[in-house]
C-alpha positions in Angstrom: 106.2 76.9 148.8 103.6 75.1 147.1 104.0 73.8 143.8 103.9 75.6 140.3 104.1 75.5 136.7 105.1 77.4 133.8 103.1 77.8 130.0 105.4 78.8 127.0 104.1 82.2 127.5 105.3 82.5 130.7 108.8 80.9 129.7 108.9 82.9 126.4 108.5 86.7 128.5 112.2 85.8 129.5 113.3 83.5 126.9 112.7 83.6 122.7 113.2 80.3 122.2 110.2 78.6 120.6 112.1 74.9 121.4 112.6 75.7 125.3 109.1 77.0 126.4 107.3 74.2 125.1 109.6 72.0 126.5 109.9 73.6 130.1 105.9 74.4 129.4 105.9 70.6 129.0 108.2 69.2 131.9 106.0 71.4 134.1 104.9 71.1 137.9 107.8 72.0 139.9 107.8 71.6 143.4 110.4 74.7 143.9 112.5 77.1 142.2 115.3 74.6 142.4 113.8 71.7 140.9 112.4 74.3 138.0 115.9 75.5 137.6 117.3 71.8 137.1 114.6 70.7 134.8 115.3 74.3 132.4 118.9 73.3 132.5 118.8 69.5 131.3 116.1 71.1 128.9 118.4 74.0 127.4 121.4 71.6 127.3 120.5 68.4 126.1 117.6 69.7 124.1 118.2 72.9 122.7 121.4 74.4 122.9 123.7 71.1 123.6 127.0 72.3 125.3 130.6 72.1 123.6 133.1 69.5 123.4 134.5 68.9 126.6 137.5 70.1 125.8 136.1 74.0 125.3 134.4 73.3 128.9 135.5 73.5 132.3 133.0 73.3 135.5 133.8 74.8 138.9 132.0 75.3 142.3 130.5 78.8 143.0 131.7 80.4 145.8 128.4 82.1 146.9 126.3 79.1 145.3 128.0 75.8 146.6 124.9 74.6 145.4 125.2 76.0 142.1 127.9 75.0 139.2 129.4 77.4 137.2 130.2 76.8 133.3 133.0 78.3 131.9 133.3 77.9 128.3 135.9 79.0 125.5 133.3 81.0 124.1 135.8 82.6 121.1 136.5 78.8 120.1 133.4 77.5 120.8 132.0 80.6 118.4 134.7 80.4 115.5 133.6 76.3 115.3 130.1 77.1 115.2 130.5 79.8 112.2 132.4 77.3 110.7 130.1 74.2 110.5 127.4 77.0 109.5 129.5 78.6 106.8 130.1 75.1 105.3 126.4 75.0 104.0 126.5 78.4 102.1 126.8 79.3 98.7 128.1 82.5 97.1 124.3 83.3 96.7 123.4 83.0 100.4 126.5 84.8 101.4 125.5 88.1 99.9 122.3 87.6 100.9 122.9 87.2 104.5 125.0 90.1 104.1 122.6 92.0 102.5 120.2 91.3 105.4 122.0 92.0 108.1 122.8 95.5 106.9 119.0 95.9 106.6 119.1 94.5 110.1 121.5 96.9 111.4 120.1 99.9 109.7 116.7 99.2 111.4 117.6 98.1 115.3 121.4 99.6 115.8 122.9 96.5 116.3 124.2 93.1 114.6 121.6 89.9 114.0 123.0 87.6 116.7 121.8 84.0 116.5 122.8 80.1 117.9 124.4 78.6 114.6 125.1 75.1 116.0 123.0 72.9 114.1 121.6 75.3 111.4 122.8 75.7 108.3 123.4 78.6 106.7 119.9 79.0 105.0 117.9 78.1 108.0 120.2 81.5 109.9 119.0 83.4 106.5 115.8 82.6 107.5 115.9 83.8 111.1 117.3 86.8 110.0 114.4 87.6 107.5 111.5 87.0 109.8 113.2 89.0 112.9 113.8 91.7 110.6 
């Protein structure tokens, strides 16, 4: 297979984040799927979306994949801890406000505004929730 690149359009077709296309658009010529796959994950894990503590983490082998680790992560913890550090940066103000939104939210696609929080405070996520609705 010859070698092959991605362009943040290409990336963002199966992807919405902004941060990782232009990065992956970036780190681009791959000389296989395999070394594109690598490259995304250091990317989406040391760049945009770092993982957990290690203690909300554990990494095992794949049975079908040998080649292939899978991550298994306390995702209820891992979420509750996130909201947390997010709610810490809100107000009464942007409270009602982001509840206010994501009933407009709701009302128009059917379903709740879902959205990474690590790292964001709680008016950058009110934000978000504004443009996308």
């Amino acid at each position: 297979m010859a070698s092959f690149s991605w362009t943040e359009e290409d990336v963002l077709r199966c992807c919405g984040s902004k941060r990782f296309a232009k990065e992956l658009a970036f780190a681009s010529l791959f000389s296989d799927l395999h070394h594109a796959i690598q490259f995304a994950y250091r990317i989406w894990f040391n760049k945009v979306a770092p993982l957990p503590r290690p203690s909300l983490l554990s990494i095992t082998l794949a049975d079908s994949f040998p080649h292939l680790l899978i991550l298994q992560i306390d995702i209820i913890r891992w979420s509750k801890e996130e909201q947390f550090a997010a709610m810490a940066t809100a107000n009464d103000t942007t409270l009602q406000e982001l509840v206010d939104w994501n009933i407009r939210y709701q009302e128009k696609f059917g379903f709740v505004f879902l959205i990474c929080t690590s790292g964001r405070g709680m008016l950058e996520i009110l934000v978000e929730l504004k443009v996308n609705c």
